[in-house]
Structures are given as structure tokens and as C-alpha cells.
N, CA and C atoms as a LAMMPS dump frame, in Angstrom:
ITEM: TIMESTEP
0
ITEM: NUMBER OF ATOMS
351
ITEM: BOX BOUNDS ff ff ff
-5.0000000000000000e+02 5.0000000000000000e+02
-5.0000000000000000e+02 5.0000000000000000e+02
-5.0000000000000000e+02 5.0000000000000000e+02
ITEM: ATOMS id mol type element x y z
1 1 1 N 84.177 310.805 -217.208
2 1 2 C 83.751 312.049 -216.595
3 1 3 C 84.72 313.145 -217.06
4 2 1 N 84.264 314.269 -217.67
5 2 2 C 84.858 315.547 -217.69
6 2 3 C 85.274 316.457 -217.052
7 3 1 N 85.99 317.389 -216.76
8 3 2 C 86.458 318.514 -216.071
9 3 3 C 85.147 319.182 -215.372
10 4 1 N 84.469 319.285 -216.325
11 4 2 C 83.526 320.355 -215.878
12 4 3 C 82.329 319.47 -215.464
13 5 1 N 82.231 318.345 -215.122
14 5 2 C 81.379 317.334 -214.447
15 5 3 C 82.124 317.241 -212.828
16 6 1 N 83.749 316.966 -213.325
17 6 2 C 83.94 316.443 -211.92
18 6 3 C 84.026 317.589 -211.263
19 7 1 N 83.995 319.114 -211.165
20 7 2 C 83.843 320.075 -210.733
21 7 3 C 82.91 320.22 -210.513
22 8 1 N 81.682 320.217 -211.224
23 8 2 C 80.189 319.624 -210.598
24 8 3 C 79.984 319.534 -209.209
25 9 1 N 80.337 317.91 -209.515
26 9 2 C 80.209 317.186 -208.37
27 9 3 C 81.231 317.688 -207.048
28 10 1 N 82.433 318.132 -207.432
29 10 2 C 83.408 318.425 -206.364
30 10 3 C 82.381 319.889 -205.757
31 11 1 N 81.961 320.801 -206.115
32 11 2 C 81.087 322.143 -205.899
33 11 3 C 80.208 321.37 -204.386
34 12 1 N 79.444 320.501 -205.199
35 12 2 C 78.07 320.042 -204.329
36 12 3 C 78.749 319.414 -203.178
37 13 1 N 79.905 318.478 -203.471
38 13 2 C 80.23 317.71 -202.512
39 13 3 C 80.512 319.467 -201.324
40 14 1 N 81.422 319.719 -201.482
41 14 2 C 81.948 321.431 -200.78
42 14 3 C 80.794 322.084 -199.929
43 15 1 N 79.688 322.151 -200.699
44 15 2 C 78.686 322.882 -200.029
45 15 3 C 77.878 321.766 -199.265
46 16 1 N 77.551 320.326 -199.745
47 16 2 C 77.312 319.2 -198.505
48 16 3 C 78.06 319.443 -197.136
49 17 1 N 79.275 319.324 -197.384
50 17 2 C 80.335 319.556 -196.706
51 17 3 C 79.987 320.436 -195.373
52 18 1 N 80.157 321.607 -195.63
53 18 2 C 79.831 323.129 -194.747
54 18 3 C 78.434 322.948 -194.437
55 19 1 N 77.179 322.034 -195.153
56 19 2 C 76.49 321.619 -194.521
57 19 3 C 76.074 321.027 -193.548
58 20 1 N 76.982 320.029 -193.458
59 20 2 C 76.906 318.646 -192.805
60 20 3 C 77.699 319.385 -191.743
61 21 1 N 78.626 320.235 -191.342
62 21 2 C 79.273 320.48 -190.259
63 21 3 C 78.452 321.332 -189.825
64 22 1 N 77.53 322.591 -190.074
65 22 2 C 76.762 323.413 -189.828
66 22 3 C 75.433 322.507 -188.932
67 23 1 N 74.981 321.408 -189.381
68 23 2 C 74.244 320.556 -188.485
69 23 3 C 74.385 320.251 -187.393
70 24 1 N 75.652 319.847 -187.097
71 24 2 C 76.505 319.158 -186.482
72 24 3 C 76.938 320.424 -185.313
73 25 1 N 77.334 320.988 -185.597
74 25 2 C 77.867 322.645 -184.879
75 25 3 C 76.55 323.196 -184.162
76 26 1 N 75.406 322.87 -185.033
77 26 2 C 74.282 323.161 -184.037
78 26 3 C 73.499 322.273 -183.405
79 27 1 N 74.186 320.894 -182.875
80 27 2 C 73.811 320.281 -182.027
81 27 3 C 72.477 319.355 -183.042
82 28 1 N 72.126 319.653 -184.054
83 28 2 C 71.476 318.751 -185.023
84 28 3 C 71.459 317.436 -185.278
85 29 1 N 72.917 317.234 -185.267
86 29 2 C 73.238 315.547 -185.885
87 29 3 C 74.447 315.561 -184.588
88 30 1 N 74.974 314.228 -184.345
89 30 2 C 75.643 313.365 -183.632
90 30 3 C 77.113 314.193 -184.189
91 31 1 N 78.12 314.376 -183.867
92 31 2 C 79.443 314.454 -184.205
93 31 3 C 80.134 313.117 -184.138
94 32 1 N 80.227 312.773 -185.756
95 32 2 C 80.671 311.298 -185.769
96 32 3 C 82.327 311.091 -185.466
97 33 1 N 82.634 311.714 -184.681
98 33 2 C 83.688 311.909 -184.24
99 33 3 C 83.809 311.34 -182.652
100 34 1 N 83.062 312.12 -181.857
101 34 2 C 82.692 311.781 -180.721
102 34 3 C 81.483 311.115 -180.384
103 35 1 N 80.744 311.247 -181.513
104 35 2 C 79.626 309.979 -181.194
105 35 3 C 78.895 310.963 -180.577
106 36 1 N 78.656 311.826 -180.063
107 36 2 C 77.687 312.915 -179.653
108 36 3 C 77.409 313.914 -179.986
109 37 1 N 76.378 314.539 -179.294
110 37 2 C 75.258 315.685 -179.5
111 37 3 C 76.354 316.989 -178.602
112 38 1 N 77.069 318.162 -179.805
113 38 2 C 78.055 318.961 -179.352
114 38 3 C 77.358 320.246 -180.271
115 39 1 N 77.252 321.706 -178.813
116 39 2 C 76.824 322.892 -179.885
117 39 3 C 77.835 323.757 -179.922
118 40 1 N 78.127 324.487 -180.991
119 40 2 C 78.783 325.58 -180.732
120 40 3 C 78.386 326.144 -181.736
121 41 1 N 77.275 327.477 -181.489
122 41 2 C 77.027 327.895 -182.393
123 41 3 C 77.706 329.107 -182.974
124 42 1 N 79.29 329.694 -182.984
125 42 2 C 79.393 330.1 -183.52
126 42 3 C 80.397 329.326 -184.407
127 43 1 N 81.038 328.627 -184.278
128 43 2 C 81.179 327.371 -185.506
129 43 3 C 80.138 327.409 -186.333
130 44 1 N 79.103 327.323 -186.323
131 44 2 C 77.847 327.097 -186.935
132 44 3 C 77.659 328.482 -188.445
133 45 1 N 78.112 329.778 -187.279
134 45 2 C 77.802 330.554 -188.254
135 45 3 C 78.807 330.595 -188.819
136 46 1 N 79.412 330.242 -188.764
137 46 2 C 81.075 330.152 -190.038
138 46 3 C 80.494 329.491 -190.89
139 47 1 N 80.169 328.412 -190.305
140 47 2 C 79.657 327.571 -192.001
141 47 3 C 78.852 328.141 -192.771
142 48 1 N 77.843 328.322 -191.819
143 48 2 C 76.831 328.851 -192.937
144 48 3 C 77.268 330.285 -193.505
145 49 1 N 78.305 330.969 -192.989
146 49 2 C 78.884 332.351 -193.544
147 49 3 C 79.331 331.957 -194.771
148 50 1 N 80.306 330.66 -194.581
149 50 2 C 81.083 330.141 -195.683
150 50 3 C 80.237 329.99 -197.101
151 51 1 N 78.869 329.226 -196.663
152 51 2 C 78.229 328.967 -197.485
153 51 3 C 77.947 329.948 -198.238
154 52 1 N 77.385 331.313 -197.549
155 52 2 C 77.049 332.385 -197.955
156 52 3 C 77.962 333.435 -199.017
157 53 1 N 79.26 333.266 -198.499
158 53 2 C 80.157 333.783 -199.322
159 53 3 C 80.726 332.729 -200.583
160 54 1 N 80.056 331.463 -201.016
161 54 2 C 80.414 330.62 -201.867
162 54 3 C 79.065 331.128 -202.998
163 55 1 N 77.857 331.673 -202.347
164 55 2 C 76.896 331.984 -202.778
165 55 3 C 76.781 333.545 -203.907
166 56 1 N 77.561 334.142 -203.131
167 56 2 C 78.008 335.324 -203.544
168 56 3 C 79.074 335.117 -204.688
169 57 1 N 79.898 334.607 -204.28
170 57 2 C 81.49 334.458 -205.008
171 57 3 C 81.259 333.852 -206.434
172 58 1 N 80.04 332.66 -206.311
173 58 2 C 79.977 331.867 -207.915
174 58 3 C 78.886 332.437 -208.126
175 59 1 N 77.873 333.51 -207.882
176 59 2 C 76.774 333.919 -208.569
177 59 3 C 76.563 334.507 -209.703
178 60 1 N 76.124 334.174 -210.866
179 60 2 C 76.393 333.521 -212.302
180 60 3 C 76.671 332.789 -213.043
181 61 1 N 77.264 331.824 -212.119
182 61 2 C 78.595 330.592 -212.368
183 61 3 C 77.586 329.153 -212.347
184 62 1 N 76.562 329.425 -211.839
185 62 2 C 76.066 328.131 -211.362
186 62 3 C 74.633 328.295 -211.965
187 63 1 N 74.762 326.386 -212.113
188 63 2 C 73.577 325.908 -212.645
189 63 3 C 72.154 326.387 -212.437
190 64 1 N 71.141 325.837 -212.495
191 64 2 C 70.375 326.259 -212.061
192 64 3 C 69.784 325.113 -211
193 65 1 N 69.741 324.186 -210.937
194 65 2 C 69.891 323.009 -209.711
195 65 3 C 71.141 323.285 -209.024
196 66 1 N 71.935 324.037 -209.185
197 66 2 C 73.169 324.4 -208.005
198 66 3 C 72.719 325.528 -207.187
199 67 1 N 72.061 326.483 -207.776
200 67 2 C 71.643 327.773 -207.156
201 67 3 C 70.712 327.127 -206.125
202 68 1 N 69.694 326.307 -206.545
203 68 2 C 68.392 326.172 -206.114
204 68 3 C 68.953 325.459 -205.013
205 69 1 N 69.862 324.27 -204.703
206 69 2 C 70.082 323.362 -203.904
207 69 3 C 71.071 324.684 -202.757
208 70 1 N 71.968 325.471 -203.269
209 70 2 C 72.435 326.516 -202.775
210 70 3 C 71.782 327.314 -201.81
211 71 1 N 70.957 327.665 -202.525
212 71 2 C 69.376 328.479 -201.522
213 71 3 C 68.672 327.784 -200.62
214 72 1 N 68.348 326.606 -200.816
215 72 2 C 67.483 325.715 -199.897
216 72 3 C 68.428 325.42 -198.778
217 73 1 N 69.875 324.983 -199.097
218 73 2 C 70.497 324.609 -197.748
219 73 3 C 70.415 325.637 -197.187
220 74 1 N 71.391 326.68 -196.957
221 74 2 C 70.88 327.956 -196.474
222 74 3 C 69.807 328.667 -195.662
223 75 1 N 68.681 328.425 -196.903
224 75 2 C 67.546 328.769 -195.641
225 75 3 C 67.003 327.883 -195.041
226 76 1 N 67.54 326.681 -195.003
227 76 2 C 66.888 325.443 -193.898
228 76 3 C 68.089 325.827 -193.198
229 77 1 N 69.434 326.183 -193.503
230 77 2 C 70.735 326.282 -191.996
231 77 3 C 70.323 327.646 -191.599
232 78 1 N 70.039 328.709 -191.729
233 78 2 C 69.578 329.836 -191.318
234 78 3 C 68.494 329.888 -190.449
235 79 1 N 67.12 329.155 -190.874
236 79 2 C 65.995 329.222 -189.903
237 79 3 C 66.128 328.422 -189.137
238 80 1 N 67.101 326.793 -189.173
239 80 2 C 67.571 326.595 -187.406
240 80 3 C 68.49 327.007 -186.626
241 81 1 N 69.411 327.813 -187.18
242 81 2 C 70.003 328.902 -186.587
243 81 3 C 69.888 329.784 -185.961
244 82 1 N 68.78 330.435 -186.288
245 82 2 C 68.05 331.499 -185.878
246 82 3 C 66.992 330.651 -184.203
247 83 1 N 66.471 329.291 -184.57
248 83 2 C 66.147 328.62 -184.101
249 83 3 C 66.556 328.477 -182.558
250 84 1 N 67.871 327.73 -182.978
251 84 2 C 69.157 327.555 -181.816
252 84 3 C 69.237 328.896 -181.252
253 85 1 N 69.017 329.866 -181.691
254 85 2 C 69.605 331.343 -181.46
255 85 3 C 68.469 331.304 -179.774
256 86 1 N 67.772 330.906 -180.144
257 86 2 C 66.302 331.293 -179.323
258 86 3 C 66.45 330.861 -178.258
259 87 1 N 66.312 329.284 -178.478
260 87 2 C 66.685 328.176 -177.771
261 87 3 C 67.908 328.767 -176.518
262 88 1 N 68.646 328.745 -176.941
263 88 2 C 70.168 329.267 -176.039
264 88 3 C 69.47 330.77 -174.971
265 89 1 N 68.941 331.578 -175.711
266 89 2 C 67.976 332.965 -175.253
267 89 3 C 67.561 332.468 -173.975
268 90 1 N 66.425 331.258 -174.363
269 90 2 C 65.427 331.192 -173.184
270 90 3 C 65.699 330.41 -172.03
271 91 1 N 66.788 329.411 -172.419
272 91 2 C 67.997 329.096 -171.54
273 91 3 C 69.143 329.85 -170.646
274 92 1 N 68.987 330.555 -171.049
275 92 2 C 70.045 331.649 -170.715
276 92 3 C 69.071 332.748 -169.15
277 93 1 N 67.775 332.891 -169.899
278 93 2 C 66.962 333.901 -169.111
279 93 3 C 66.292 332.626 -167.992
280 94 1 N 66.265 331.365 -168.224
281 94 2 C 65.655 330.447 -167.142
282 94 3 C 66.445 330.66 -166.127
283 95 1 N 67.812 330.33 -166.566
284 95 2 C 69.172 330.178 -165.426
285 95 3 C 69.168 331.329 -165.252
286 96 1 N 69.495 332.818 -165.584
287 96 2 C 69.2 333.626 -164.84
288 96 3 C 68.067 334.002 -164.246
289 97 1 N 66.883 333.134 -164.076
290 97 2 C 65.727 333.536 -163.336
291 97 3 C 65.399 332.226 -162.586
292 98 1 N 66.642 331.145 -162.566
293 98 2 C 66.648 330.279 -161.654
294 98 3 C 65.378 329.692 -162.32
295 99 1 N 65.299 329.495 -163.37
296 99 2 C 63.875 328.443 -163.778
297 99 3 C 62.95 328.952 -163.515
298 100 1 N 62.517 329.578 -162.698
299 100 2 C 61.026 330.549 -162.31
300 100 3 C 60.524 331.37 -163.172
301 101 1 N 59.363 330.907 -163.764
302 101 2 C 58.842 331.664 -165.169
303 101 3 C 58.28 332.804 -164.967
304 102 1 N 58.319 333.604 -163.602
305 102 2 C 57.334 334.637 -163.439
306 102 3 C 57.82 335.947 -164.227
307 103 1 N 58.917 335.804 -164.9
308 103 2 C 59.5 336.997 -165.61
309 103 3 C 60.172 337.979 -164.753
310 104 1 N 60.147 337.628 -163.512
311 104 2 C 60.988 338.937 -162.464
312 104 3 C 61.845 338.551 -162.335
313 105 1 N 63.133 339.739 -162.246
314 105 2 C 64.335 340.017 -162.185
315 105 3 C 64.667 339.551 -160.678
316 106 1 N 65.803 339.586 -160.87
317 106 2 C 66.513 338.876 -159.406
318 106 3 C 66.423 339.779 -158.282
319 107 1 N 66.137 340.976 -158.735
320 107 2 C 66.331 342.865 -157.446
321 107 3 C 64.42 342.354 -156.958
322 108 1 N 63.725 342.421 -157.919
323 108 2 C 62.202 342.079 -157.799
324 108 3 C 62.33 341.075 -156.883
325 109 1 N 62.679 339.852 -157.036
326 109 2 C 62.534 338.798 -155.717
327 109 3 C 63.098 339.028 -154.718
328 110 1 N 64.035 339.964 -155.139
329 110 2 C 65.04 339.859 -153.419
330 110 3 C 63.956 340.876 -152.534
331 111 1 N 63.39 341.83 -153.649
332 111 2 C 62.548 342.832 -152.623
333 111 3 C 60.924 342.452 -152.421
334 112 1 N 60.714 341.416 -152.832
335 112 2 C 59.143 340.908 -152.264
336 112 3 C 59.625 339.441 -151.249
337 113 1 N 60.994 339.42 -150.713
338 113 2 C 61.576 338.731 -150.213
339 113 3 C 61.66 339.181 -149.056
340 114 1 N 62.4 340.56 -148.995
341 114 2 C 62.357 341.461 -147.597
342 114 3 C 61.308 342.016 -147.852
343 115 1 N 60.508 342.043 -148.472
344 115 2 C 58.619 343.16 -147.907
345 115 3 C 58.151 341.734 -147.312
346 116 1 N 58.437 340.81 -147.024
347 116 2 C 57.29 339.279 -146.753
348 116 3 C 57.976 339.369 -144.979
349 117 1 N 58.952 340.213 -144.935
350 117 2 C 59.664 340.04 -143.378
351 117 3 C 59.537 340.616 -142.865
């Protein structure tokens, strides 16, 4: 193997890498660490930032199966990102609406609460 093979491979392994933790950061895959399902999604966007600025930084530099594999991780870590983004949203608005899907604010129930008395 040559210099410019095992750099190759060292590139892909790098961007697997920031992959595989970007999964993982968004609650995707198991953390084989702890053996469980752990989110933190702004860990998440580091990676995929990372990725993004590896994208930028070698653009020209890379193959054309490096670009392509480059781009695809990306926009598969981006659109469940965006995903998770949601997810956390509608979680967020349940618990503040106490699970009750009627879309009213907490002032709205308290006052069809005292108009019922």
C-alpha cells in the first residue's frame, strides 16, 4: 500500500468516524460504550459540522467516490437531524401542554377552568 492509498483509506475511515458518533449522539445506534440509547443533540451537530467543514476544507482534493460518499453521509446525518430536531419540538410542546393535544396554552385552560365555576 502507498502513501496516497493509505491516506485514502485513513480520509474515509475519519469521516466513518464523525459518522458513526453523529448516529450515536442522535440517539440512532446504541453507545457501545454504555450499551445504550443516549441523545445529545448538540454533540450531534458538531459532528456533522465537523463533517461539513472536512467538506469544505478538501473540496478539490477528493475523489470522486469520496465526494459522493461525503455528500450522502451528510444528507442522510442532516435530514435525521433535522428529524430529531422535530421530535424533541413536539416533546417539548406535549410536556408543556401536559400531553393534551388540544393546542391550548396553559392561561387558556386555567381560564375555561374558572369560566366552568
Amino acid at each position: 500500500m502507498n502513501e496516497k492509498q493509505k491516506h485514502d483509506l485513513l480520509f474515509i475511515q475519519l469521516i466513518k468516524t464523525f459518522e458513526n458518533a453523529a448516529w450515536i449522539q442522535m440517539g440512532k445506534l446504541k453507545n457501545p460504550q454504555t450499551d445504550k440509547i443516549e441523545k445529545d443533540l448538540a454533540q450531534a451537530q458538531y459532528s456533522i459540522d465537523m463533517l461539513d467543514m472536512l467538506k469544505v476544507k478538501t473540496q478539490g482534493n477528493l475523489s470522486d467516490e469520496e465526494s459522493r460518499l461525503l455528500d450522502s453521509i451528510l444528507t442522510n446525518l442532516k435530514l435525521n437531524f433535522v428529524d430529531e430536531l422535530e421530535k424533541e419540538k413536539k416533546a417539548a410542546q406535549r410536556e408543556a401542554g401536559k400531553g393534551e393535544p388540544s393546542g391550548e396554552s396553559k392561561e387558556e385552560k386555567e381560564q375555561k377552568s374558572e369560566d366552568k365555576r
